[in-house]
TORKOL-4160 file (C-alpha; in steps of 0.2 Angstrom, whole numbers, padded with zeros to 4 digits, m for minus):
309
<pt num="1" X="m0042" Y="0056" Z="m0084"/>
<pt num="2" X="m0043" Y="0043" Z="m0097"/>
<pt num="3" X="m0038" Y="0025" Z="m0098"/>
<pt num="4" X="m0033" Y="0016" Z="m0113"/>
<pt num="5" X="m0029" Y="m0003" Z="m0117"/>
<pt num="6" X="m0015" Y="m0004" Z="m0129"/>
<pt num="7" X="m0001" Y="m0016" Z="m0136"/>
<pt num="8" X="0016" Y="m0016" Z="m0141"/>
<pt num="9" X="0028" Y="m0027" Z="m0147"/>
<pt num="10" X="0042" Y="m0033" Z="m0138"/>
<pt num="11" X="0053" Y="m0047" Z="m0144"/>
<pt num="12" X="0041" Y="m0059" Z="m0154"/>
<pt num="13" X="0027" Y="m0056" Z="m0141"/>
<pt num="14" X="0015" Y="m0042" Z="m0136"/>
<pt num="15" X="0016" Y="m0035" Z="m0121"/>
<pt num="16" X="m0004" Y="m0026" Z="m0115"/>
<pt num="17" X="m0003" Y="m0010" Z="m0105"/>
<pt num="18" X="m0015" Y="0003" Z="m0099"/>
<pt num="19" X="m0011" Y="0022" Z="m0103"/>
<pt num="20" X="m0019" Y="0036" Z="m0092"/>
<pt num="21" X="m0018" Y="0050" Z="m0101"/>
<pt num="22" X="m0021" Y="0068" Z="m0090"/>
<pt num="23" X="m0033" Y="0082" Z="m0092"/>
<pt num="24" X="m0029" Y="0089" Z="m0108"/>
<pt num="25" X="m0015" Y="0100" Z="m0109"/>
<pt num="26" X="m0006" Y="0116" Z="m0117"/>
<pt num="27" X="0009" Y="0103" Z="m0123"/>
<pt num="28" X="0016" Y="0086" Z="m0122"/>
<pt num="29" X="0016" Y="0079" Z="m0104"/>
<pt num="30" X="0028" Y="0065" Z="m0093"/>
<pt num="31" X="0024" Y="0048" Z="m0095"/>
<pt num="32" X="0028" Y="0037" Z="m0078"/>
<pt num="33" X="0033" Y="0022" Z="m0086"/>
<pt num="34" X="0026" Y="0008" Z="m0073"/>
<pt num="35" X="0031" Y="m0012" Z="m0070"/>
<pt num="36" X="0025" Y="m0025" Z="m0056"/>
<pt num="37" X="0036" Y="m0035" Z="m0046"/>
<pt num="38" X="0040" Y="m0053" Z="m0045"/>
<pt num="39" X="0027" Y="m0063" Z="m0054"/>
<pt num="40" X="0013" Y="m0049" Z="m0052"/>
<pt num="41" X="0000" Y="m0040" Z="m0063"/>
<pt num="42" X="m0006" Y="m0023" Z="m0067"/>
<pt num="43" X="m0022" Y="m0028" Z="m0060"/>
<pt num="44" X="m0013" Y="m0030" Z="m0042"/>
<pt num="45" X="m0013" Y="m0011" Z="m0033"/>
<pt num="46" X="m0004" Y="0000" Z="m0046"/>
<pt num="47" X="m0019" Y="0009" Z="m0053"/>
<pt num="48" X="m0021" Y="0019" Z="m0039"/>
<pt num="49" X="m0003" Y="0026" Z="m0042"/>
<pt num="50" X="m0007" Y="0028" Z="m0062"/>
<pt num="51" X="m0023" Y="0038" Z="m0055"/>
<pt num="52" X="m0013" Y="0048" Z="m0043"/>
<pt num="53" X="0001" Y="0053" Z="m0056"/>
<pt num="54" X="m0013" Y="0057" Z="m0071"/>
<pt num="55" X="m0021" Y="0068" Z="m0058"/>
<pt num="56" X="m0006" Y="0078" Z="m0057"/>
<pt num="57" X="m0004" Y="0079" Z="m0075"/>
<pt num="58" X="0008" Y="0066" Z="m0081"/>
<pt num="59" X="0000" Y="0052" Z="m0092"/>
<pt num="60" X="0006" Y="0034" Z="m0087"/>
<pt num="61" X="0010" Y="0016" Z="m0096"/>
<pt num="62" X="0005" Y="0002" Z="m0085"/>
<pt num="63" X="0013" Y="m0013" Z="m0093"/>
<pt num="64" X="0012" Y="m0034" Z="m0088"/>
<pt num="65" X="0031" Y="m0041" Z="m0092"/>
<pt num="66" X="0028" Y="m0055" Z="m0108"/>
<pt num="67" X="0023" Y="m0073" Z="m0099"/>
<pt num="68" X="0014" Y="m0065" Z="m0086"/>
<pt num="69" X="m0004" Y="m0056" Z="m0084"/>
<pt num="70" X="m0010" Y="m0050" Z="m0100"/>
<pt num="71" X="0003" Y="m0049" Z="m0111"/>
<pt num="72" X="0005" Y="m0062" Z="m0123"/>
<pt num="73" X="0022" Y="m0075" Z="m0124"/>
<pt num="74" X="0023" Y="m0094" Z="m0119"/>
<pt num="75" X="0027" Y="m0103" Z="m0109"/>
<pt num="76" X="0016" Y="m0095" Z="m0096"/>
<pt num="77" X="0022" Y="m0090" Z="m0082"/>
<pt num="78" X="0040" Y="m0089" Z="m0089"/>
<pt num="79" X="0054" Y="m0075" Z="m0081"/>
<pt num="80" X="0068" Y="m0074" Z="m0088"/>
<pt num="81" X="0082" Y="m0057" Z="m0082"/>
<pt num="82" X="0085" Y="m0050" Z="m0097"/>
<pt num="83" X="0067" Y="m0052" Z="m0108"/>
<pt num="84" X="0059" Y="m0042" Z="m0094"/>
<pt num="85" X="0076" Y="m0028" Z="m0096"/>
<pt num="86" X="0070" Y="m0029" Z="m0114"/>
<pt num="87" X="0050" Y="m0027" Z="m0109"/>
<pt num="88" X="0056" Y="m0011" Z="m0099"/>
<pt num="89" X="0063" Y="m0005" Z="m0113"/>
<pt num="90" X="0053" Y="m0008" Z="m0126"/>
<pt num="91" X="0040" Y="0000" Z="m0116"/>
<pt num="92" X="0049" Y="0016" Z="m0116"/>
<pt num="93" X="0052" Y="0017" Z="m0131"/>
<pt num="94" X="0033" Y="0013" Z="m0137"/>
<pt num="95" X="0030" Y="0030" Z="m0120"/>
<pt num="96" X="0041" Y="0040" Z="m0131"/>
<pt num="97" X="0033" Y="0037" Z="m0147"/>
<pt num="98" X="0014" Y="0042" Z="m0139"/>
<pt num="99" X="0007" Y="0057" Z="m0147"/>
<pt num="100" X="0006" Y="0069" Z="m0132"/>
<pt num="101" X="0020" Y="0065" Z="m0123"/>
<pt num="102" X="0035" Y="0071" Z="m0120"/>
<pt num="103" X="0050" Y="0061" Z="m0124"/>
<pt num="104" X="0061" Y="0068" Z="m0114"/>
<pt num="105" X="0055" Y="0067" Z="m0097"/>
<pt num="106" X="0051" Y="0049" Z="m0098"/>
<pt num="107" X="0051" Y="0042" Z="m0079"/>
<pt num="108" X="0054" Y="0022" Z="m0073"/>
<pt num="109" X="0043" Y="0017" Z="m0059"/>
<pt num="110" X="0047" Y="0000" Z="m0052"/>
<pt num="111" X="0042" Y="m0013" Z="m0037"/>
<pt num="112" X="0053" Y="m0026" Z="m0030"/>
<pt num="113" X="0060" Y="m0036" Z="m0044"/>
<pt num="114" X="0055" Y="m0025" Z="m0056"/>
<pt num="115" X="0063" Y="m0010" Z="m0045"/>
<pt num="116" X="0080" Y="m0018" Z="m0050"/>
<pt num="117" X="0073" Y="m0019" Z="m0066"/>
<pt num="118" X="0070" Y="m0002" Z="m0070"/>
<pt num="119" X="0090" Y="0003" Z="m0059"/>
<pt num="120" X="0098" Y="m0005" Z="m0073"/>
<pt num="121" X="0088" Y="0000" Z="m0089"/>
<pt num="122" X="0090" Y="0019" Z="m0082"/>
<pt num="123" X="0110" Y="0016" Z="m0079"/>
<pt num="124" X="0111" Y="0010" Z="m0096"/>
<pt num="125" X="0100" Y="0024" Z="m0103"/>
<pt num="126" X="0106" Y="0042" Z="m0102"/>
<pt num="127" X="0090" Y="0049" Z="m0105"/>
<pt num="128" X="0079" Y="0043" Z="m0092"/>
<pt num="129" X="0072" Y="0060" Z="m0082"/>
<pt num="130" X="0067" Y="0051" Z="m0066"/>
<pt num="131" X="0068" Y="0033" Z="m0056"/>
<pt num="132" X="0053" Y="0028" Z="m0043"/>
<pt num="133" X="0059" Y="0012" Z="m0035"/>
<pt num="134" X="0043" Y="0005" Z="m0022"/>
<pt num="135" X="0054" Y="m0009" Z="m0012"/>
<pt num="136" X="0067" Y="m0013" Z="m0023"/>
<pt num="137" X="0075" Y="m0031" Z="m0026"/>
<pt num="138" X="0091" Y="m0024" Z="m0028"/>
<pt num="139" X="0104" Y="m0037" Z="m0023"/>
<pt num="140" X="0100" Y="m0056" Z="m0027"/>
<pt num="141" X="0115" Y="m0063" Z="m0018"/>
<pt num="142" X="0108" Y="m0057" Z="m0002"/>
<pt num="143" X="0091" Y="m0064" Z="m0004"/>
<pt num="144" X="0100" Y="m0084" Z="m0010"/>
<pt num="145" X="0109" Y="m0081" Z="0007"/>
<pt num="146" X="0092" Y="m0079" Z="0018"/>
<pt num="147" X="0085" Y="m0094" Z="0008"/>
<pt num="148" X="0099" Y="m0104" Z="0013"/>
<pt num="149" X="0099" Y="m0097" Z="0031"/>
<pt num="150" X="0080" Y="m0102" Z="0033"/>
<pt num="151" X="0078" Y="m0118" Z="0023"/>
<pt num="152" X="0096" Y="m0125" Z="0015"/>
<pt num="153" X="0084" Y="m0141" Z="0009"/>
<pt num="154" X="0071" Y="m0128" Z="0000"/>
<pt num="155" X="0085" Y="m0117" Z="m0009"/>
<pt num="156" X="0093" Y="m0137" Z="m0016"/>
<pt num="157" X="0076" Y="m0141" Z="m0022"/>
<pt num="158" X="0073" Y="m0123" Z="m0032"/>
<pt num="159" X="0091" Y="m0123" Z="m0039"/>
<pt num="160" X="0089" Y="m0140" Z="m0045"/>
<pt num="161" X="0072" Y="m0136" Z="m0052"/>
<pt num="162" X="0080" Y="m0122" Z="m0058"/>
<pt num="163" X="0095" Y="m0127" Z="m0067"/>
<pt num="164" X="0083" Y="m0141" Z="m0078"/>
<pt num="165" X="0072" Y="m0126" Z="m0083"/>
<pt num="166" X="0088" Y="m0115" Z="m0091"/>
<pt num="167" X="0090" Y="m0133" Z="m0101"/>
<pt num="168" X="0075" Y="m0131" Z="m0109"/>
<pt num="169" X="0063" Y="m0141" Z="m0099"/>
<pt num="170" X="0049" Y="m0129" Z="m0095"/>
<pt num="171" X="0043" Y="m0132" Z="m0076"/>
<pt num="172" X="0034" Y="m0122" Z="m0063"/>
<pt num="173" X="0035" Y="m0120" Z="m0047"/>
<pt num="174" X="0025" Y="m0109" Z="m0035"/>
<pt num="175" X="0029" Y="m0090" Z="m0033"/>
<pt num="176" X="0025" Y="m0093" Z="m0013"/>
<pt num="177" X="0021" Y="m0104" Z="m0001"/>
<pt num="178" X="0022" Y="m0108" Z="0021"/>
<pt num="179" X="0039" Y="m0107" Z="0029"/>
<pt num="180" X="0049" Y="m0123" Z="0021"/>
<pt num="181" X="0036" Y="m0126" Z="0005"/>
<pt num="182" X="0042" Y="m0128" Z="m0012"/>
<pt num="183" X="0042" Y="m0113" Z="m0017"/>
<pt num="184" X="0052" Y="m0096" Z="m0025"/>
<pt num="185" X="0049" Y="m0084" Z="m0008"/>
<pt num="186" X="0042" Y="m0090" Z="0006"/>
<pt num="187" X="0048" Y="m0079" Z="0021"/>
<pt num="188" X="0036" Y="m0077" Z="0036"/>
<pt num="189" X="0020" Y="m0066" Z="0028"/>
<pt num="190" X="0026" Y="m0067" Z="0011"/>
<pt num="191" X="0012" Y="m0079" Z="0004"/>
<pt num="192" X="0000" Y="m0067" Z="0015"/>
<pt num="193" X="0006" Y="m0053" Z="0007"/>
<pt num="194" X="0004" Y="m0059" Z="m0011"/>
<pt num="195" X="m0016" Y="m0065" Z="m0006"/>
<pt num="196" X="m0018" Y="m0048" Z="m0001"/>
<pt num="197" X="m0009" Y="m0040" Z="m0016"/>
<pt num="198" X="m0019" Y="m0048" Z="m0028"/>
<pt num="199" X="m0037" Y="m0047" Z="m0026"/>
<pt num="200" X="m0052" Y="m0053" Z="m0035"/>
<pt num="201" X="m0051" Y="m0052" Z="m0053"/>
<pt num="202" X="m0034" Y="m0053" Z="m0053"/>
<pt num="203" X="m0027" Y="m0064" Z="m0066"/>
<pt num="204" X="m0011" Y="m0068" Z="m0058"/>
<pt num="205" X="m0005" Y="m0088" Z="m0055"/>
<pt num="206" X="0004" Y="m0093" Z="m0041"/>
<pt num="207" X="0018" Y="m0102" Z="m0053"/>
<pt num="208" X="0034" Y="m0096" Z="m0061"/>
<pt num="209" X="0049" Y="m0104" Z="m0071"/>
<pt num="210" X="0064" Y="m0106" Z="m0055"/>
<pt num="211" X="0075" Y="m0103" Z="m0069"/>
<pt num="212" X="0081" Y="m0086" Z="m0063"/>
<pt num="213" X="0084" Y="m0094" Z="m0050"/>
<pt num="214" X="0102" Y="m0102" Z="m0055"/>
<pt num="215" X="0109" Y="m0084" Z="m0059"/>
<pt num="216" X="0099" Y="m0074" Z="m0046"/>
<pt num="217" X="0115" Y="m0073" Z="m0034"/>
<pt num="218" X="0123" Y="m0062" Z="m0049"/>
<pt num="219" X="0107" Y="m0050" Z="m0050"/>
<pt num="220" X="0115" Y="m0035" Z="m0041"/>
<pt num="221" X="0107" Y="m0018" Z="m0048"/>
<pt num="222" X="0115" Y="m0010" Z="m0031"/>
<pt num="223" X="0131" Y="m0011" Z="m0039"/>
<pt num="224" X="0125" Y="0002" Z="m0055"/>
<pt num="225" X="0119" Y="0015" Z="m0043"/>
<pt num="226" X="0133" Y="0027" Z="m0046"/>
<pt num="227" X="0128" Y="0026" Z="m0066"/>
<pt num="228" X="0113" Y="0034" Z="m0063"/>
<pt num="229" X="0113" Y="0051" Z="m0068"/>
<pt num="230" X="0093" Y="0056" Z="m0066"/>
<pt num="231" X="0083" Y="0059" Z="m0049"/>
<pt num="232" X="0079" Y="0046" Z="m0039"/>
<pt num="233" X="0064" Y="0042" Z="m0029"/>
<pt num="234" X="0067" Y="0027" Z="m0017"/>
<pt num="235" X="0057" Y="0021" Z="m0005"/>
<pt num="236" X="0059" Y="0004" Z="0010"/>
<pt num="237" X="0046" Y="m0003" Z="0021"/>
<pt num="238" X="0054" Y="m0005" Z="0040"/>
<pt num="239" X="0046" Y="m0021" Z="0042"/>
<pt num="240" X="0050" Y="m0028" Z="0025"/>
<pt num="241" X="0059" Y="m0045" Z="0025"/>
<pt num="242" X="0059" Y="m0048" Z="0006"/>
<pt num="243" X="0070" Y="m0036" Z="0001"/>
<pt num="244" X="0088" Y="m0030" Z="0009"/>
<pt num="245" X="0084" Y="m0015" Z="0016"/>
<pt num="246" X="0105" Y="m0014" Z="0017"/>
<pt num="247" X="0107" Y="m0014" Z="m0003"/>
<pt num="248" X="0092" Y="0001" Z="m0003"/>
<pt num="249" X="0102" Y="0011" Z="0011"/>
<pt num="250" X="0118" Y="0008" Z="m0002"/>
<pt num="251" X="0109" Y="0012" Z="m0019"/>
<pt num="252" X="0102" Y="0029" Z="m0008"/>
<pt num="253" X="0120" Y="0034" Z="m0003"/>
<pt num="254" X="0126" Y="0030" Z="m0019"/>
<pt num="255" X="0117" Y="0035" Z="m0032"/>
<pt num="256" X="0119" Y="0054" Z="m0034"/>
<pt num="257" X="0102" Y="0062" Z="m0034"/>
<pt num="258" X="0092" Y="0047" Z="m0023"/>
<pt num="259" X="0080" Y="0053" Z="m0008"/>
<pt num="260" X="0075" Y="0039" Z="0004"/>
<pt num="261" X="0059" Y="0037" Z="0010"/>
<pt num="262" X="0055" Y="0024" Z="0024"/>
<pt num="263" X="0038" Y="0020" Z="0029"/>
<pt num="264" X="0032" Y="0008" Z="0043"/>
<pt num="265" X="0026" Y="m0007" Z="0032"/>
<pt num="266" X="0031" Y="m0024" Z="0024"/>
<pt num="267" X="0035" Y="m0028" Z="0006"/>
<pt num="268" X="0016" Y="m0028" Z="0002"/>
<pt num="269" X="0007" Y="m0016" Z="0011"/>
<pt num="270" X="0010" Y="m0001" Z="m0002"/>
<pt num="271" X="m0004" Y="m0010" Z="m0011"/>
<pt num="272" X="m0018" Y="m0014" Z="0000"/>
<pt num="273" X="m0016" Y="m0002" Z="0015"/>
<pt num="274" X="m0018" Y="0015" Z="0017"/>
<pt num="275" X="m0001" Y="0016" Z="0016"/>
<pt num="276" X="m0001" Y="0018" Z="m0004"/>
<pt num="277" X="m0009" Y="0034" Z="m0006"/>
<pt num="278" X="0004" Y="0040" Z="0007"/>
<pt num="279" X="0018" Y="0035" Z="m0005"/>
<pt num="280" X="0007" Y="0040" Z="m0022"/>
<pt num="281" X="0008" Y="0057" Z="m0015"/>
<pt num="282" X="0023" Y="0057" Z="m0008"/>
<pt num="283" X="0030" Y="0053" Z="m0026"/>
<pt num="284" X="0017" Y="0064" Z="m0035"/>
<pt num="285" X="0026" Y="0078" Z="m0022"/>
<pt num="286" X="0043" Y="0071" Z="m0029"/>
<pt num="287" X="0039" Y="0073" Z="m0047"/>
<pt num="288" X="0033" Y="0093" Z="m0044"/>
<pt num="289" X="0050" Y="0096" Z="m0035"/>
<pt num="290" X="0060" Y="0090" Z="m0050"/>
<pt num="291" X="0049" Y="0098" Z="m0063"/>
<pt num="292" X="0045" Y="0080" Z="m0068"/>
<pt num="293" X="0025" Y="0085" Z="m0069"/>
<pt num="294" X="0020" Y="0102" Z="m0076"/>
<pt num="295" X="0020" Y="0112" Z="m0092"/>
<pt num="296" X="0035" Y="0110" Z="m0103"/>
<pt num="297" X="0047" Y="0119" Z="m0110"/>
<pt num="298" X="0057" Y="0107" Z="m0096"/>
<pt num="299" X="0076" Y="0104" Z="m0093"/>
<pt num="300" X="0083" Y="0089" Z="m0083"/>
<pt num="301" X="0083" Y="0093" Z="m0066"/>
<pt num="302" X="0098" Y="0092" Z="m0056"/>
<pt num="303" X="0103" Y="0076" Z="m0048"/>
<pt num="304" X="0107" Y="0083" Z="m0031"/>
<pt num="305" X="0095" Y="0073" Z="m0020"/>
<pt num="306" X="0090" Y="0073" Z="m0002"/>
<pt num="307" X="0089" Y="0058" Z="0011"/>
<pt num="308" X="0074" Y="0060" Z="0021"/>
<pt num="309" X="0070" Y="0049" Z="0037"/>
């Protein structure tokens, strides 16, 4: 297993991933094509699924969103909807392009925001062989309602911090903070979890733009769930209060090859707790099942799923 630091270009910016290429093989391989979630990094947890999926013989592309991480773009710390739709894409298409691999099973791996992310570039593209989604952010209008619910005076401050940063003045706030800080998230154990998450080395910053924050009510991937036409592997922690475990229960009944997983942890556990390499093989596990990993010739597996407890 090898591991590569690459560019490629999206929009006027480059975007730096890692490829992990397998054990050589008799043909081209799967690429898991793999993003972080709200203001994260490669560097925070997802190596150890790359290493899980390039042991069973898929290579995969670990990317950081422009702004963010390695990648290149200014403003730092800049998020912006639809450029990180764009990243994802771009970063397929760079998967597809890679000598060795496969184009045609090309699989979206997503956590939290970037879960949502990856829901709506595979309900926009038809060839998309697979979907792993770690704690999807699925429905933003849920998560404005919980703000509001915990600190009405926090959620004003954001939106108007918000609304001046879609007018072009560039501001930062921080991705987390205590109960009633300004900050984007700040539910009980959330700053916690991103301390944990993160790590030494690690260059994530706790700042981001709040514009997203002005539209995020209107960021509903759930909705798309009966677009997707690939397997789907989605998974939700039973103590997560980030995410609405309501909209993943919804995308899972919805969507018309999804499995549910559910697992006894909170929104950042899958990445410094045991509990990861329970998921990385139960997705690896996933993958065999629906011909996703293993020597081609492959045909796109059908999308009848199962729900497991």
């Amino acid at each position: 297993m090898d591991r590569e630091d690459l560019t490629f270009t999206s929009g006027d910016d480059e975007v730096a991933a890692w490829l992990y290429r397998p054990a050589p093989a008799d043909g081209p391989v799967p690429c898991v094509v793999m993003a972080h979630g709200f203001s994260l990094t490669r560097h925070d947890g997802l190596a150890r699924y790359a290493e899980s999926f390039a042991e069973a013989g898929a290579a995969a592309l670990v990317m950081d969103f422009r702004h963010l991480g390695d990648s290149g773009g200014t403003p730092r710390g800049r998020f912006r909807i639809g450029e990180q739709r764009d990243d994802l894409t771009a970063a397929m298409r760079f998967a597809r392009s890679l000598p060795g691999v496969d184009p045609d099973r090309i699989v979206l791996w997503g956590f939290s925001f970037a879960g949502g992310t990856a829901v709506t570039v595979a309900a926009r593209d038809a060839h998309v062989a697979g979907l792993i989604l770690v704690a999807p952010f699925l429905d933003g209008l849920a998560r404005v309602i919980g703000t509001v619910r915990r600190s009405p005076l926090v959620a004003v401050r954001v939106l108007a911090r918000a609304v001046l940063d879609l007018a072009g003045r560039h501001r930062t706030i921080p991705v987390t903070g205590r109960p009633g800080d300004l900050a984007a998230m700040t539910f009980e154990g959330e700053a916690e979890g991103f301390a944990a998450a993160t790590g030494d080395g690690s260059p994530w910053r706790n700042e981001i733009s709040p514009g997203v924050f002005a539209v995020v009510a209107l960021h509903r991937p759930v909705r798309l769930a009966a677009r997707l036409r690939c397997p789907v592997w989605v998974a939700r922690g039973k103590r997560d209060v980030t995410v609405s475990a309501r909209a993943i229960e919804r995308l899972a009944d919805r969507a018309p090859g999804a499995e549910l997983h559910v697992h006894d942890v909170d929104h950042f556990e899958p990445f410094h707790t045991p509990a990861g390499d329970v998921l990385a093989g139960e997705q690896v596990d996933w993958l065999r099942r629906h011909g996703l990993v293993g020597p081609a010739p492959w045909r796109k597996p059908s999308v009848g799923g199962r729900r497991q407890p």
